[in-house]
N, C-alpha and C positions, 0 to 999 in steps of 0.2 A: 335455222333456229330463229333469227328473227323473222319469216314468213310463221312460223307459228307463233311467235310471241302476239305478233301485230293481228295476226284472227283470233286467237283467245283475247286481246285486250277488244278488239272490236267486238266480241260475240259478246262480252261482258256488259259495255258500253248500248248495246241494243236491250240484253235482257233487261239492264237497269233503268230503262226510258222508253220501255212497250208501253207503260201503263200512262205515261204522259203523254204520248205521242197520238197514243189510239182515242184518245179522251173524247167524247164526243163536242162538251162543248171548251175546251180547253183552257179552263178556271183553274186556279191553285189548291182543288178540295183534295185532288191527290195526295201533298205534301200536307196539308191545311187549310186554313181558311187567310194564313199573314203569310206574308212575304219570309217569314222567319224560316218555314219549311225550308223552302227556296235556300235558305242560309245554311240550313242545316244540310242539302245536298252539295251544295257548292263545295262546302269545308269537305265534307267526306270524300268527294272525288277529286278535290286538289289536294289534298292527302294522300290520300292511296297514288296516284301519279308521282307526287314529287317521292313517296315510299319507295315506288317502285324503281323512279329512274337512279336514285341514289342507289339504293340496292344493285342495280344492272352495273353501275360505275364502280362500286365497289370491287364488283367481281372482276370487271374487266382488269382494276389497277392491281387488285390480287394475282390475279393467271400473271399479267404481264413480269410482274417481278417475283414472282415462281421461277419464271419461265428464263427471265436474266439472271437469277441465283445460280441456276444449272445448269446452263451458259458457261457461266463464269463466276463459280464461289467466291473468287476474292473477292470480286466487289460484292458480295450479301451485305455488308454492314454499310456502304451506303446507301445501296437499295432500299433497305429497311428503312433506313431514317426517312426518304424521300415517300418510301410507300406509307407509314405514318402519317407524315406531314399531309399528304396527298388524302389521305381517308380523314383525316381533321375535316380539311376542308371540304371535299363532298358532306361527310357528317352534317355541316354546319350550313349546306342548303337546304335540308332537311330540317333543321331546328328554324331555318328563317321559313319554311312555308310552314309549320307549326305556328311560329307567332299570328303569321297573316291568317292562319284559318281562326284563331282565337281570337283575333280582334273581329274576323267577320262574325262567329258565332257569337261573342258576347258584350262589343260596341254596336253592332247590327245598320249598316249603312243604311240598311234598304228601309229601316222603318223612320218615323216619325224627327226631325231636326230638334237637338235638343234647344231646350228655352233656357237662354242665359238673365 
């Protein structure tokens, strides 16, 4: 499973950076003419990653305490609470690369310093 996960994310990662890569004279007109392009791929693909890998951890802490329920039913009700807690906090690295893409996309590093 993961030898396919890792050539679907690869094969994705090429189709998405043919048109950059192949550029002849390798300028920013692809994205645009500013750096803000540039902003706007960044976010998107550290997005979709941190999307993905919460999602993948999800899963895992899901199956795993499935898998200890039926095991051993009695412990379900502390499992629960730990798998809870446990998905809180995956959740919540998701919500922090959220912030980070929104301040790239609309504090914008890459352009101009502001004037105090």
């Amino acid at each position: 499973m993961r030898k396919v996960l890792s050539l679907v994310l690869g094969l994705m990662a090429l189709i998405a950076f043919a048109g950059i890569a192949c550029a002849a004279d390798g300028s920013l007109r692809y994205m645009g003419d500013s750096p803000l392009g540039m902003a706007y791929l960044a976010a998107a693909v550290g997005m979709g990653i941190a999307a993905a890998g919460c999602g993948i951890g999800q899963g895992l802490g899901l199956k795993a305490a499935c898998e200890g329920t039926a095991r051993n039913p009695e412990a379900g009700g502390k499992l629960m609470v730990t798998l809870i807690l446990g998905l809180a906090f995956i959740e919540s690295l998701a919500i922090y690369s959220l912030v980070v893409n929104l301040i790239v996309l609309f504090v914008n590093p890459l352009s101009a310093p502001l004037k105090g």
